[in-house]
C-alpha positions in Angstrom: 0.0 0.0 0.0 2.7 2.9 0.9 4.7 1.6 -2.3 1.8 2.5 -4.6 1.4 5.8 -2.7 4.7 6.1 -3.2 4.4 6.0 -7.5 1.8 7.8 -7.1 3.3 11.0 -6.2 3.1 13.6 -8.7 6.5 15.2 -8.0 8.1 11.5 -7.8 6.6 10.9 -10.8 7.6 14.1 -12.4 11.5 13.8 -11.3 11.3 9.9 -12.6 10.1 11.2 -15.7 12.7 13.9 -15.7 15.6 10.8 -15.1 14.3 8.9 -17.6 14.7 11.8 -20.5 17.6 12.9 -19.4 20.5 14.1 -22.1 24.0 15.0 -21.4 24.6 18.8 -22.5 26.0 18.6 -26.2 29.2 20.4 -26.3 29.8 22.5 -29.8 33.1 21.3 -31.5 35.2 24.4 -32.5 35.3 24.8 -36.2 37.9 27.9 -36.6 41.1 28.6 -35.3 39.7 31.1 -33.5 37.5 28.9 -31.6 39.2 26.6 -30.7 42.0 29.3 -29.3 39.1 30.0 -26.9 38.4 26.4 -25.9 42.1 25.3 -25.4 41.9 28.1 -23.1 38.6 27.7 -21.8 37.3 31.4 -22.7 34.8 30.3 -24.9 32.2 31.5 -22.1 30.6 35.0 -23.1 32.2 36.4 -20.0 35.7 34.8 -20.6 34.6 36.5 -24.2 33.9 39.9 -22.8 36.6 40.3 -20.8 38.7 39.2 -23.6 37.3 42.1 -25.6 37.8 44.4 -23.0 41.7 43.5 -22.6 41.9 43.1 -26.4 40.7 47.3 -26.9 42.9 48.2 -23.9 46.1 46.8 -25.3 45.1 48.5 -28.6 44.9 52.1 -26.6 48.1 51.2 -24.9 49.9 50.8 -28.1 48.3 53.0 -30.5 46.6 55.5 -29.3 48.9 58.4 -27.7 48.6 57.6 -23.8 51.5 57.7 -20.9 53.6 55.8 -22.8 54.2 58.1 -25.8 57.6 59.6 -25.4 57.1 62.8 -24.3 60.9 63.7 -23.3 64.2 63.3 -25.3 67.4 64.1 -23.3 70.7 64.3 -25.2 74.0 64.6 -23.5 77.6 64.9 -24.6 76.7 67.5 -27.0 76.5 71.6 -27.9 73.3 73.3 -27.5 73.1 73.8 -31.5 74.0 69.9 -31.9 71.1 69.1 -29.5 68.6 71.0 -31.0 69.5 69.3 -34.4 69.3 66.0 -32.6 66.1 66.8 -31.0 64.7 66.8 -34.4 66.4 64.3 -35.9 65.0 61.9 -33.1 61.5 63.6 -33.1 61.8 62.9 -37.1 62.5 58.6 -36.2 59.9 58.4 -33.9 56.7 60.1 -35.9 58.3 57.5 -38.7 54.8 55.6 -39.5 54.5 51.5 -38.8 53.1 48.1 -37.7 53.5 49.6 -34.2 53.8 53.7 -33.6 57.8 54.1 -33.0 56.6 56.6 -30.7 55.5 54.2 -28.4 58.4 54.0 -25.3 57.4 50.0 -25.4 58.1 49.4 -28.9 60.8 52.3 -29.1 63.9 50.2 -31.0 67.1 51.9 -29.1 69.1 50.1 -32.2 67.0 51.9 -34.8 67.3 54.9 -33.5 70.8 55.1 -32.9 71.6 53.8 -36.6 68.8 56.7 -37.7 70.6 59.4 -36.1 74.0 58.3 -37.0 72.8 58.4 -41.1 70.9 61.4 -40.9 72.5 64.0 -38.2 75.7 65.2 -39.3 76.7 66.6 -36.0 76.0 63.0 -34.8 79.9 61.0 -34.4 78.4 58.5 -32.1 75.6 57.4 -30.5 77.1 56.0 -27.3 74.1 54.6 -25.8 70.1 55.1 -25.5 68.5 54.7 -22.2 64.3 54.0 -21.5 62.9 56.1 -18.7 59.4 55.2 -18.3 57.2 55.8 -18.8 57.6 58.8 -21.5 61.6 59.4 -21.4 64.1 58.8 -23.5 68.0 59.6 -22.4 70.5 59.7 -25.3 74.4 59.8 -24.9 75.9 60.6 -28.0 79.6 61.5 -29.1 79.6 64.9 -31.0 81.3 65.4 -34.7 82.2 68.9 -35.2 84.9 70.8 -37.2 88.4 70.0 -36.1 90.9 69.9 -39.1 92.0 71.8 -42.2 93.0 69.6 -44.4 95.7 71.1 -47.4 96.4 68.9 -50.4 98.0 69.7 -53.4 94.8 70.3 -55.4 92.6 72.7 -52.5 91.6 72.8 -49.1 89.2 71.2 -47.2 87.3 71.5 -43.9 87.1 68.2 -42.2 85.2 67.1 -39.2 87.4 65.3 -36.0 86.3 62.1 -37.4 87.4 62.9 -40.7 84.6 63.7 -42.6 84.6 66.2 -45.2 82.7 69.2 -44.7 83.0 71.0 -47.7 85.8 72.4 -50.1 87.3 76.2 -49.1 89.1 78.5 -50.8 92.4 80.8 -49.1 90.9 83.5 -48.8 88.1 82.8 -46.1 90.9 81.1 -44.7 93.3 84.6 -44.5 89.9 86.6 -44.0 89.7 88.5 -40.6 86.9 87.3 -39.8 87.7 84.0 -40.5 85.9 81.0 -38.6 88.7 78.8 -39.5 91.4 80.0 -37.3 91.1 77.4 -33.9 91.2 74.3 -36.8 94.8 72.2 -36.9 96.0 72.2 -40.1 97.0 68.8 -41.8 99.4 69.5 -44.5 99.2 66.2 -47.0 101.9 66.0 -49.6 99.5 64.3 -52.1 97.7 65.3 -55.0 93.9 64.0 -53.4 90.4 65.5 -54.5 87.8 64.9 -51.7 83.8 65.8 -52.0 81.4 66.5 -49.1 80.7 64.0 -47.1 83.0 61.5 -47.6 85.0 59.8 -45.3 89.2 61.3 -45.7 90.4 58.1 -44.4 88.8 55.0 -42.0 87.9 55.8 -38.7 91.0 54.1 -36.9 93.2 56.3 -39.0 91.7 59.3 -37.6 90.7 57.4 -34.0 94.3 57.4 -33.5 95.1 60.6 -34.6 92.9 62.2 -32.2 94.5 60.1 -29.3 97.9 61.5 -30.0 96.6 64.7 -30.5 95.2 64.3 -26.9 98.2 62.3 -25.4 100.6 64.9 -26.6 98.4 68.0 -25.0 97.3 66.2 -21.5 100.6 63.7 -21.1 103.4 65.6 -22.5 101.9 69.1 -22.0 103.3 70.1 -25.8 100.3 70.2 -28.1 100.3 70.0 -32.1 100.9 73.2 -33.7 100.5 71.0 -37.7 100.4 67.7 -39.2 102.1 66.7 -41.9 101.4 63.4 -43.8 102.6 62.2 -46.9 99.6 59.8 -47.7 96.4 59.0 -45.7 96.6 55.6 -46.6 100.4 55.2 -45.1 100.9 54.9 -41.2 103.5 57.7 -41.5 102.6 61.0 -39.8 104.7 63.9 -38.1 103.7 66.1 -35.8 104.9 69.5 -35.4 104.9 70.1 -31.7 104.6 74.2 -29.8 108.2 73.5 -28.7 109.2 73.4 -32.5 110.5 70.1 -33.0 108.9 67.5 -34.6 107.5 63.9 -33.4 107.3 61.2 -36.2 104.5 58.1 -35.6 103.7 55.2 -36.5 99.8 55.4 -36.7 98.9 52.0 -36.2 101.5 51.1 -33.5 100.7 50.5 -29.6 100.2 54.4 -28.9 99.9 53.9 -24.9 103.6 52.0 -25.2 104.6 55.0 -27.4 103.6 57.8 -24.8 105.4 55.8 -22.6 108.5 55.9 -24.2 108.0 59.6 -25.2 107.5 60.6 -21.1 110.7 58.5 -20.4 112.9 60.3 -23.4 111.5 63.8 -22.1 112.9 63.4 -18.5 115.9 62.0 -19.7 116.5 65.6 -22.7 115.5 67.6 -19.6 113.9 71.5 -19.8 116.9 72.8 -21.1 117.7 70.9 -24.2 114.6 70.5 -25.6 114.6 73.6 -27.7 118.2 71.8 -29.1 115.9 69.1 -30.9 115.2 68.6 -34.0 112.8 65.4 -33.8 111.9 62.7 -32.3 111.6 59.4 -34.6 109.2 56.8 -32.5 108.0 54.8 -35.2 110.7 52.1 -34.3 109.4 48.9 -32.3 110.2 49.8 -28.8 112.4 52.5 -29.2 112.6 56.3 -29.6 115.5 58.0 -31.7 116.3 61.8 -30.6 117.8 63.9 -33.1 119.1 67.5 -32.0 119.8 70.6 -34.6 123.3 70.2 -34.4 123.6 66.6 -34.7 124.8 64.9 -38.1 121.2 63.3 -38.3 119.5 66.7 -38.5 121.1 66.9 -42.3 119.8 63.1 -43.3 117.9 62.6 -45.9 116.7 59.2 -45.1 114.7 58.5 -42.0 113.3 55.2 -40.6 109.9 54.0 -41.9 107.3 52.6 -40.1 107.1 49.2 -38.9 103.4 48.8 -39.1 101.5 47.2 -41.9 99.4 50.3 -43.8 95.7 49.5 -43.4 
């Protein structure tokens, strides 16, 4: 009797009924790529798909759309005030530069491609030492300034070159002589060749005029006597001479071990002394590990021949 009570129970009846027709949820199979992205990461849920939207149009503001991470700040050090306004632009110039992703953008600011772009389009630009990221809107640039440093007299005309041996431009005697002449601070490179240079173009490689500069700079700061001229016979031969404020002349090897050299040079300098130096007449130091005096009234002051250097030209 309570067991056919029992069936007879609508709501038993109902839920039995309910058991009885019960079907296991059907799951959709992903058909795109995109869908089943969403199911291997279980965001195929409309909330899993709204935040995904959500995140999706954020990242697109953060990267597109000019927000806090748009470089707002460009600081350039090492250089003039006229070089860093040129630079200023230069880098403004890279970073409106249109792409995939805004170059403006401090995320996706390449520090590579904007060092290569200001060392092919600034001409005050030597070197761009490094490039530094301050987030969220900064950018800090060291860079190594070129500026005018030689005058340059071959056989054929004269010509203004930069300290890494670019060539500014071709100039003529008489701005040179002129009064008012903007050329008179430059060291002059006298160059016993007959060698036609155009703008822009590189005198000789960088480690010819790498070096130069450090003897220029050894001589000043280490042996307190600074260049008055250069005199070279080629640019592409190691030979150089330089003629020193004492009067006498130094003769280098280029390409040899130039900290050695100074070395040598400090030694031979205590050992001539204050009040013999104005008796020389050069100083050879383009032999290996070894530096030849010569005074003005020596025999070798009338030769003719001198020693060569031992270095391989480049």
């Amino acid at each position: 009797m309570l067991n056919k009570i029992k069936y007879q129970n609508p709501n038993f009846r109902r839920k039995l009924n309910e058991a009885r027709g019960y079907r296991r949820p059907i799951k959709k199979i992903p058909e795109t790529k995109a869908e089943f992205f969403l199911a291997y990461f279980h965001l195929d849920g409309m909330f899993a798909k709204y935040s995904l939207l959500i995140l999706l149009l954020a990242l697109i503001y953060l990267i597109y759309a000019p927000n806090f991470l748009t470089v707002k700040t460009i600081q350039i050090n090492g250089v003039s005030s006229e070089a860093n306004a040129s630079m200023q632009k230069t880098a403004g110039d890279y970073l409106s530069l249109r792409g995939f992703v805004p170059k403006s953008n401090l995320l996706f600011t390449s520090k590579r491609g904007l060092a290569e772009y200001l060392s092919a389009k600034n001409i005050f630009v030597e070197k761009v030492e490094s490039i530094e990221k301050n987030f969220p809107s900064a950018l800090v640039i060291q860079a190594k300034e070129r500026y005018n440093k030689f005058l340059l007299y071959s056989l054929n005309g004269i010509y203004l070159l930069s300290n890494d041996g670019i060539v500014r431009k071709q100039i003529n005697s008489y701005d040179i002589n002129a009064s008012t002449s903007t050329y008179s601070g430059l060291l002059t490179i006298k160059l016993s060749q007959n060698k036609s240079l155009y703008e822009n173009q590189k005198a000789a490689d960088s480690d010819y005029f790498e070096n130069l500069n450090e003897i220029l700079y050894k001589s000043e700061h280490f042996l307190q006597n600074s260049a008055t001229e250069i005199q070279i016979e080629t640019l592409e031969h190691p030979d150089l001479q330089i003629i020193t404020r004492f009067g006498f002349t130094i003769k280098f090897d280029i390409n040899s071990d130039l900290n050695k050299v100074f070395e040598q040079l400090k030694l031979l300098q205590k050992e001539i002394g204050e009040a013999r130096i104005n008796g020389i007449k050069y100083i050879d130091m383009r032999v290996k590990d070894k530096g030849y005096v010569c005074y003005k009234d020596a025999l070798c002051s009338q030769e003719t021949t001198a020693p060569k250097a031992t270095s391989t030209p480049k």
